[in-house]
N, C-alpha and C positions, 0 to 999 in steps of 0.2 A: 760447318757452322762454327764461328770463332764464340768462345765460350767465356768470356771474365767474371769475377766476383771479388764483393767486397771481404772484409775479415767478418769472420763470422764473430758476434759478438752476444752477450750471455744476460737473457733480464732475470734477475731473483724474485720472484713472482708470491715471495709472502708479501702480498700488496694490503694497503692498510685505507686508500682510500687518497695516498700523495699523491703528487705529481712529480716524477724527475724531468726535468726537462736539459739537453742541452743550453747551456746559457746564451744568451742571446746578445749582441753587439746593445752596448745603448742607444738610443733615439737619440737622432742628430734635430736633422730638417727632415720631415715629409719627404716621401718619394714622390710624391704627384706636385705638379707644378699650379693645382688649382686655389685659390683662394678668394677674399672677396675683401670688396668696398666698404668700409661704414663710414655711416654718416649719421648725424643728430644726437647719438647717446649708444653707451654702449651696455648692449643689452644681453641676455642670458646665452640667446643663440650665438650672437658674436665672441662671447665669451666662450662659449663649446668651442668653435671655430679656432680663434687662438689657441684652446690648447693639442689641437691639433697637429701645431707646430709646420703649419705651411710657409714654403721659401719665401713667399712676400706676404704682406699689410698693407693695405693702404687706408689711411682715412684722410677725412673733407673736413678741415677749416674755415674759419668762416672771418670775411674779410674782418670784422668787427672784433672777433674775440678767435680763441682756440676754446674748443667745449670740453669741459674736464672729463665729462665718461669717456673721450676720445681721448685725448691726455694719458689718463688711468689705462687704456688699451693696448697703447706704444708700450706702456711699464709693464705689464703684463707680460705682451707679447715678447717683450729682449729679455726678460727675464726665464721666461721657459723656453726661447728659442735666438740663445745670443747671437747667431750666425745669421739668420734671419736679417731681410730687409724692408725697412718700412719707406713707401712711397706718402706723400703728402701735397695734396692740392689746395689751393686755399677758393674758397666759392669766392664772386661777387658779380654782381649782376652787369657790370662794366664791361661794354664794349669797344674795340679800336675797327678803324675803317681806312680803307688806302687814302682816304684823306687825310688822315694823323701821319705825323713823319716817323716811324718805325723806330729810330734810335731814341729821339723823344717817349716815345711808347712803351720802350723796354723799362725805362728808367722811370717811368710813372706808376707803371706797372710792381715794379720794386719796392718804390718809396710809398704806394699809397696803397698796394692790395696785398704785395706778400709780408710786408716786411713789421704791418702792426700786429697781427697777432703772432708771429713767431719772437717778437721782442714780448710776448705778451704771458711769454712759458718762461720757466726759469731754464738757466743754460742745462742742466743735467737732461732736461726733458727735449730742447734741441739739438741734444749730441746723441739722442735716440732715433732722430729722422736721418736714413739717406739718401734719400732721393728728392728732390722738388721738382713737381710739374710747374707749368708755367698756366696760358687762359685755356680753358675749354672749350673743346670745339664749336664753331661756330662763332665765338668770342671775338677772332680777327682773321686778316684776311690769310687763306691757309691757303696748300697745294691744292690748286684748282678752284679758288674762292669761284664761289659763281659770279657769273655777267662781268669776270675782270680779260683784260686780254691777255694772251697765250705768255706766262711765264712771269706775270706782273707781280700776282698773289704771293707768287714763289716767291717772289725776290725780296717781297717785303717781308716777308715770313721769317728769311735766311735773316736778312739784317735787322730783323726784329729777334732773333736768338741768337747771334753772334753778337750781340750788345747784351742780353739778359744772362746769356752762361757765368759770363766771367761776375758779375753780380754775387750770383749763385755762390760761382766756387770760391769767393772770399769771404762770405760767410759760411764758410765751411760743411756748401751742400752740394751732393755732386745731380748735376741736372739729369732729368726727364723729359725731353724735350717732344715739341710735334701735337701730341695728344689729336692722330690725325683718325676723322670719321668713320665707321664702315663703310664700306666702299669707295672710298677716296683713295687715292687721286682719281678722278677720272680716264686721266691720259696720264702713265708712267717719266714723260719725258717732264713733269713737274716736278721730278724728284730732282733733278737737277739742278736748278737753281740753290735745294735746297741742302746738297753736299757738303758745301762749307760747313753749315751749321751743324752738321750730322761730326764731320771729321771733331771740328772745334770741344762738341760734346764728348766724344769717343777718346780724346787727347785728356779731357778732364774725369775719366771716370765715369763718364756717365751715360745715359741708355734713351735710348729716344721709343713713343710708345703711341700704339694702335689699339682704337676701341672694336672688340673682337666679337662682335654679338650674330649671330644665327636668325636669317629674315624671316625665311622658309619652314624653321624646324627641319631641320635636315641635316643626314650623317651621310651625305651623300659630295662624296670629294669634288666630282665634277661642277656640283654647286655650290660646296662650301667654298672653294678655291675664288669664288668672288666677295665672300661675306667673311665668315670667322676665319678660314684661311688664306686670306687674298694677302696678309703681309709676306707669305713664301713670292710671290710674285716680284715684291720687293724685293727681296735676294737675288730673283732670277735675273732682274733686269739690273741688279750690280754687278754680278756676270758677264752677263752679256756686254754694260758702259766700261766693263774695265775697272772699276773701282772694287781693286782685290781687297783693299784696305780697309772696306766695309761689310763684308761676308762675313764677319765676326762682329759687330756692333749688335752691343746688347740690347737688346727688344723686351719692352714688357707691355704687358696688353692690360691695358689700367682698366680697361671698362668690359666689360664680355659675358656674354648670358641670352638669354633670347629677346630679342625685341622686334615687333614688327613694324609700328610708325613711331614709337618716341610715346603714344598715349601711356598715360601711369597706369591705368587703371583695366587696360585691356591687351597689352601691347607684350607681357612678360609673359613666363613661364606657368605660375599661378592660373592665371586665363587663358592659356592656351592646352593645357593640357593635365597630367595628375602628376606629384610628385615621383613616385617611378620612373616617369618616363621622363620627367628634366635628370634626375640621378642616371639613367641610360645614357641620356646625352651630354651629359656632362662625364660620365666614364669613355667616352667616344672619344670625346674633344680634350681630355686630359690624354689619352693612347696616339692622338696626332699630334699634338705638342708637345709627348716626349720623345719625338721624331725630330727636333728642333733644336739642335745643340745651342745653339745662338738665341733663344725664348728664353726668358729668367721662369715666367711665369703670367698666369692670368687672375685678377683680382675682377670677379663676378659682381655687378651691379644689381645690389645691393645690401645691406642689413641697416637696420636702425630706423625706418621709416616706412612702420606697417602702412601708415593713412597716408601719406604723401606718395609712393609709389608702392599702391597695393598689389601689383600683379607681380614685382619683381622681388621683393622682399624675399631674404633667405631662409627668415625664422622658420618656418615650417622644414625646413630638412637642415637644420643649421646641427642638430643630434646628428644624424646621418652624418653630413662634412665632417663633423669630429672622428667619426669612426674613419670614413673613409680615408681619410687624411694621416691619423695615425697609422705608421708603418706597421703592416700586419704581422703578429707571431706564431699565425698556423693557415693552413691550407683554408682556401674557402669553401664554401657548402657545392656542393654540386647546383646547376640548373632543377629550377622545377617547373611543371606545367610545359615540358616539351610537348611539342605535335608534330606530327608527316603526315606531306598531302601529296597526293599526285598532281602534277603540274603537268601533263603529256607525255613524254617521257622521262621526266626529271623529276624530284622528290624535294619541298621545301619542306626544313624543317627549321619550327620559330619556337622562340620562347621569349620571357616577358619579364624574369624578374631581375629585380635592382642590384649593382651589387654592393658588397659590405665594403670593399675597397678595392684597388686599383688591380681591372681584372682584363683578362681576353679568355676567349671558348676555343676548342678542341674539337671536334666531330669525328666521330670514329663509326666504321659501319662493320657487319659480321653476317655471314649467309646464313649463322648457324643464331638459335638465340641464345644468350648467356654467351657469346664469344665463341673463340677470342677474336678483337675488333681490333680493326688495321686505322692507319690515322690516313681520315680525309684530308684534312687541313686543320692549321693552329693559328694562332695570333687574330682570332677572329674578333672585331671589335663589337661595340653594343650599334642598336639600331634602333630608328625611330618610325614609326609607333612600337613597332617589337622587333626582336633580332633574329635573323633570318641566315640561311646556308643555305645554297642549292645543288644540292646532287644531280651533277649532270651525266656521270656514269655510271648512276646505278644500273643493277642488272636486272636482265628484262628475264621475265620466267618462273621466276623465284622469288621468296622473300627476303627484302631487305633489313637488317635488323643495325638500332642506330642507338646511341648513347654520345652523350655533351658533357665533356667536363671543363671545369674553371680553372684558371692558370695566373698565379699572384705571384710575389716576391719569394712567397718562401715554397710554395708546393704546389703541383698540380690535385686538385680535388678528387674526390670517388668519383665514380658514373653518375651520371643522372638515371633514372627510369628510362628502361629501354622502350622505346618505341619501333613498330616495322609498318611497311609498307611492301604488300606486294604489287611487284610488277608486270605485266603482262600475264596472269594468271587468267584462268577462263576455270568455271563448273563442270566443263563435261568435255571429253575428248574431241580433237577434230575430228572433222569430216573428213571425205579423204580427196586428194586435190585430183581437179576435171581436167580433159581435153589434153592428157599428156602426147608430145611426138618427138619423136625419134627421128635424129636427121645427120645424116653421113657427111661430114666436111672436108677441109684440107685438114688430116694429120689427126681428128675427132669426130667424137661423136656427139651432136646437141641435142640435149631434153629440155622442151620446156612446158608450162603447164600453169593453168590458173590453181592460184594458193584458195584452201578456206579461210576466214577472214579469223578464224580461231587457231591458226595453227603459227607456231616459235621457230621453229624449224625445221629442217626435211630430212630423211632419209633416203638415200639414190639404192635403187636392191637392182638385181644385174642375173639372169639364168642364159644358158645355153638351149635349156628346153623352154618353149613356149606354154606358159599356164602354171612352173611349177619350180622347186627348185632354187628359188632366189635366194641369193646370198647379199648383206649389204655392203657395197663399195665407196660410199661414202656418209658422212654424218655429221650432225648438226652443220647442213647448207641452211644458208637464211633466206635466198632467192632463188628464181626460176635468173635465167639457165642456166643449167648446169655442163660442165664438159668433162666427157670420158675419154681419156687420151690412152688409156690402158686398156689392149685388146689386143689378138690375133687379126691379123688381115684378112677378109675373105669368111671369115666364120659369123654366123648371124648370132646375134646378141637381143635378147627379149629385159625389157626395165619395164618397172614398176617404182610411184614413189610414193611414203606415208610421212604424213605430218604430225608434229608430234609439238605436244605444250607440258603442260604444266601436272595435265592430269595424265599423260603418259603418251601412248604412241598411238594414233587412228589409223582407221582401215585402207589398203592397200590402191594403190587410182587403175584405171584402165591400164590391160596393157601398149606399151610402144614399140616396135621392134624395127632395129637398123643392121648392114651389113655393110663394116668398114671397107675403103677400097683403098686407102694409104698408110702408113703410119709414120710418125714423126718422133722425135725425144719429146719429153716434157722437163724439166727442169725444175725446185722448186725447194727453198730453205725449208726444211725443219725444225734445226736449232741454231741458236747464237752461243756461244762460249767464248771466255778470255783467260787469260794468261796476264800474272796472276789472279787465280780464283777471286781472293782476297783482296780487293782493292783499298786501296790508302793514296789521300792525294800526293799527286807524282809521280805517283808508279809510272812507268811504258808500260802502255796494256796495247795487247796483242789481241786480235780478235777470230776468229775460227768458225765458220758457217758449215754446217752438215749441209750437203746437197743429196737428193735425192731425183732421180729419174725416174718419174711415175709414166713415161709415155710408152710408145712402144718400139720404139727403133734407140739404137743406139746413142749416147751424144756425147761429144756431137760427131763421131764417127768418121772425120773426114781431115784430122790433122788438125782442127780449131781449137783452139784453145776454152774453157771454159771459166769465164773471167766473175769475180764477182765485186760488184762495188759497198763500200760501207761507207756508215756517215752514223757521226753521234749528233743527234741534236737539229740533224739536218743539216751539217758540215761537213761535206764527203773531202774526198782527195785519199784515202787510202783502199787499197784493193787486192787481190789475191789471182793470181796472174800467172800462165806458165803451165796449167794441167792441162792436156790435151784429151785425159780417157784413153780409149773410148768408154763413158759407164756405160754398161747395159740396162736396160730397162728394169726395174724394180731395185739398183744398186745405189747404194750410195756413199759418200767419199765426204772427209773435214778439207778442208783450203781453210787455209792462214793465211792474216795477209802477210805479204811478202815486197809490196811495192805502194807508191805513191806521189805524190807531189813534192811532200818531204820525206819525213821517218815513214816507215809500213806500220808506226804505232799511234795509240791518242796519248794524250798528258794527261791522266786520269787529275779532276779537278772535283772539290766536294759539291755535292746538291745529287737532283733527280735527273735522270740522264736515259735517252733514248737512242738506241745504235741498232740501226735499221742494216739489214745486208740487202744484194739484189743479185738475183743468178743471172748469167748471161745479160751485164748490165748494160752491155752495147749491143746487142741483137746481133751477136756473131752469127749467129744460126736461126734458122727455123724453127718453131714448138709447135706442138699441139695445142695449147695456149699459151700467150704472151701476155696475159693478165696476172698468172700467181707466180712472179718470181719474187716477193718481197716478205717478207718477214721483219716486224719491229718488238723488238725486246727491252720494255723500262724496266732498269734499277739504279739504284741509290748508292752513292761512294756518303760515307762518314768521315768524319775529318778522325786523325786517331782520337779516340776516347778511353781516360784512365775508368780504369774500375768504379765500379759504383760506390759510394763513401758516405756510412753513415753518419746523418748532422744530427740527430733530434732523436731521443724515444720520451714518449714520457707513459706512464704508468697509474690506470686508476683503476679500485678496486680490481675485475676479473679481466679488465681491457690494458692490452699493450700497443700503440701506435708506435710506428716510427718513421721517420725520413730519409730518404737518399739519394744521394745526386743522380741524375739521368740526362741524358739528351736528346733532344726532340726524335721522333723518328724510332727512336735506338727498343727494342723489348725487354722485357725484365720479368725474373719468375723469383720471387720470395721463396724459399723453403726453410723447415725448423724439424728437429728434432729435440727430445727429451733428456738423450745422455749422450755426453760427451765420447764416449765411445761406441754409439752408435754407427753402424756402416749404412743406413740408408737414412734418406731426409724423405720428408712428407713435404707437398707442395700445399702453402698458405694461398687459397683461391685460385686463379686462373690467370693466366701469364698479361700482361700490359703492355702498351706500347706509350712509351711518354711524349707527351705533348711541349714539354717544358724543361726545366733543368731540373727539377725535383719531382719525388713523388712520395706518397706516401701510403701503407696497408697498416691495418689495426687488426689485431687478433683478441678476436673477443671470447676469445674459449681457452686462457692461458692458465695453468695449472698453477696449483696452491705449491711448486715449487719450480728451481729454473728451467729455463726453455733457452734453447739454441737457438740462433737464426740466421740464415745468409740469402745473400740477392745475386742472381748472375744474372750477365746482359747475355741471350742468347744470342745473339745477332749482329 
């Protein structure tokens, strides 16, 4: 077990009721890339909003005038968030058609719809905008305009913004071009035409932009990948044309939120479902778009017009967005209202509520309750209608015991409430299984036998005398049949087998009796081991399989070699090669490898990793069975990881929290003592496994003077 720790460090615990806190970096920009549209006036929630300090703003001008509340918003927002960028649209109800000549169009478009109300701000207030969209979708002819022919749209599109860019950029705005539909293009090869225009923008600074809105209500990738995330699609197919020089062109999603026809009043969030659950889905869709190095961000449709678009309006969670938005300074709450259900063999476990900011879940499960729990998985995002996990290897027999914690910026959370779920349990012992026989083969011996419908697994019992005497030869079998390759030739053998669950072991089945008339070796891994113990990636790891000979003849006794193959991962080519034996029956011998296709070694590489051995991998020889020569062994290489290091304590009244770094995977046991010259430490709670790069324990029983404390990663 490699053992590191941080410095133990010392809290003076005449607490008064302060807070110490390590200090905290100041608030730049928001960590989340979400934000929103206003439009009409700028109101108390949009104001929350702002100060939340999200990477973008956008607000909606109106071809007639600029509206001061929206004015006052730009000033607000660069003032408590100077790095911030503000997008600007100007409305007007004006349409272009491929009947208008496009270079015409740009330049109408300029002089008649954007260019009166931004001469209509004083200049300090225009050198507060950086981005200008151009018409909104639908507005003119765009990639895939409908009923145009194949690349028509496009082209007029392209020469319609490779006339309005340059516009833009000499009044000193850097373009947002596109403003292209959900789900548009239809056909990818639209995009093409419209290159030019994308490079031209991308030369001036500026970012072309997709309305990102959710049809379905769905966190469901294989469908979103058509709707809120269909712009990745866009990348893929710039990949694909070759156009490397667009893999980076900056993307912003001006419009995004849930909409299912365009209706105001029925189409949004509000009507389709409770605030929760758009906050759910909006912590989902903010965790895939920071997968998105090339996304600036997303400005959610709408604020500012409760009556005109009642279903989409933000005000109702526009509190929330402020919190969420601001970068968090402590751990967030654990889950609440966990549940586990049996689903067949598998265990779903959901929960429901919103979070305070930008978060992912953890699931850990434990045979025992109170721990300590191993980590299922992490980075789990939110779901809709509620957020779900599925346990597909839970263990059948026993109960499962299961705790959710939350994973932010700065810390992974406590436990949630443990919840369990037993598996395969039954009330009252098996029955005992019917119709057992006994049957003499090549090199074994076969039992088989109908199961009770209550029984986990079997026990194989084995006497020389008939009725009496049994000893067990084998344990926890999960199925009939079984094979006894281990016996004298010629001596009769009486079995018996009992089934056994949860409530313990049932009574004994008829007897079966056989008398061998060959015998064979059996062959069969035990254990896997590697050289070094310790793996670190890079290492040359060496691998070492125990073989053991449960049969009953020699093996392979006849000069053959007894070969075994490995594979991590399911990439074999290395093997251990060159032992002849002969083992004897019930002995067994480690083989190394020592041969392969290349090195006899793997390149130990980080993550979870499975390296399966196989005895007698080319059937040099005979067994008594040729079914158990395999044995698979997962564990886990860490990348090196420095000591745990404390960032955070802070101190109130009789409670001491504190923080420190961790690594996903990796476990940690808190301990404290009273006096500095103490030779043992007490252990603070029950050991963890982190989900995150942080973690944090609180001692709520911390005495009216100091207390010692250190964290070691056990693992």
């Amino acid at each position: 077990m490699r053992v590191s720790w941080c410095e133990r460090f010392v809290v003076a615990a005449m607490l008064s009721g302060a807070c110490g806190v390590l200090p905290a970096p100041a608030q730049t920009l928001s960590n989340s890339k979400l934000s929103a549209h206003l439009i009409n006036g700028y109101t108390v929630g949009s104001s929350n909003i702002v100060s939340g300090k999200p990477r973008l703003l956008k607000v909606l001008a109106l071809d007639s005038s600029f509206p001061s509340g929206l004015v006052q918003a730009m000033r607000d927002y660069k003032a408590k968030a100077p790095g911030g960028k503000v997008v600007v649209r100007v409305y007007s109800p004006k349409n272009y058609s491929l009947a208008n000549d496009p270079t015409a169009s740009a330049l109408d478009f300029w002089n008649t719809i954007l260019q009166p109300p931004l001469n209509g701000i004083a200049a300090s207030d225009r050198a507060l905008i950086d981005y200008l969209e151009g018409p909104n979708e639908g507005q003119t002819p765009a990639l895939g305009y409908p009923s145009s022919p194949p690349g028509q749209a496009s082209q007029w599109f392209n020469q319609f913004w490779t006339n309005l860019t340059p516009l833009m950029v000499s009044a000193g705005f850097k373009p947002c071009i596109g403003s292209i539909a959900v789900g548009n293009p239809g056909s990818f090869s639209d995009l093409d035409p419209f290159v030019p225009a994308l490079r031209q923008a991308k030369a001036a600074g500026g970012a072309w932009s997709y309305h990102a809105y959710t049809i379905q209500y769905s966190t469901d990738t294989g469908v979103e990948i058509w709707y809120s995330l269909r712009y990745r699609q866009f990348y893929s197919y710039f990949a694909q044309q070759g156009y490397s020089d667009l893999l980076n062109m900056p993307l912003i999603l001006t419009e995004g939120g849930v909409d299912e026809t365009g209706t105001p009043s029925t189409s949004g969030w509000q009507y389709r479902g409770t605030a929760a659950q758009y906050e759910r889905w909006l912590n989902w869709f903010d965790c895939q778009m920071s997968q998105d190095s090339y996304l600036l961000g997303c400005t959610l449709f709408e604020n500012g017009d409760p009556t005109g678009w009642s279903s989409f309006d933000l005000e109702p969670i526009a509190g929330w967005m402020k919190t969420y938005l601001t970068n968090p300074t402590t751990w967030p709450p654990p889950p609440t209202g966990v549940t586990a259900t049996l689903n067949g063999a598998s265990v779903v476990l959901a929960w429901t509520n919103a979070p305070l900011n930008p978060v992912t879940y953890a699931v850990k499960r434990s045979l025992a309750s109170g721990g300590p729990y191993a980590l299922l998985a992490g980075g789990i995002t939110e779901g809709m209608p509620v957020t779900t996990f599925t346990d597909t290897s839970a263990v059948s027999g026993t109960t499962n015991y299961y705790v959710v914690t939350a994973v932010n910026a700065v810390a992974e959370s406590d436990n949630s409430a443990e919840v369990a779920v037993g598996l395969g349990l039954w009330p009252t012992l098996p029955t005992a299984p019917s119709g057992l026989t006994a049957a003499p083969g090549y090199g074994n011996i076969t039992l088989n036998w109908s199961s009770p419908a209550n029984a986990t697994t079997f026990k194989i019992k084995r006497s020389t005398t008939s009725g009496n005497g049994y000893t067990v030869i084998a344990s926890n079998v999960l199925s009939a049949p079984f094979l006894d390759t281990s016996y004298t030739v010629g001596t009769p053998y009486y079995y018996v087998v009992s089934a056994v669950n949860n409530m313990g072991e049932g009574p004994i089945s008829n007897q079966a009796a056989a008398t061998p008339t060959n015998a064979l070796p059996d062959v069969v891994v035990t254990a896997i081991t590697w050289t070094p113990t310790n793996i670190i990636p890079g290492n040359n790891v060496y691998f070492t399989a125990t073989v053991k000979n449960q049969g009953s003849a020699p093996a392979p006794g006849n000069g053959t070699s007894i070969g075994i193959g490995f594979d991590v991962d399911g990439t074999g080519g290395i093997w251990s090669g060159g032992y002849t034996g002969p083992l004897q029956p019930g002995a067994s011998v480690n083989l190394t490898a020592n041969g392969g296709v290349g090195p006899a070694y793997w390149v130990a590489t980080a993550g979870s990793h499975t390296v399966t051995a196989n005895a007698d991998d080319i059937n040099r020889f005979p067994e008594g069975n040729e079914d158990n020569n395999v044995l698979s062994v997962p564990f886990t290489i860490f990348p090196v990881v420095p000591p745990p290091k404390l960032t955070s304590v802070k101190m109130i009244d009789s409670a001491v929290s504190f923080i420190w770094s961790t690594y996903p995977g990796k476990t940690y046991r808190v301990l404290y003592k009273d006096a500095l010259n103490a030779t043992s430490w007490t252990a603070l709670g029950s050991d963890s496994v982190a989900a995150g790069y942080a973690r944090f324990r609180t001692d709520t029983n911390a005495p009216s003077h100091q207390r010692f404390y250190r964290v070691l990663q056990v693992n």
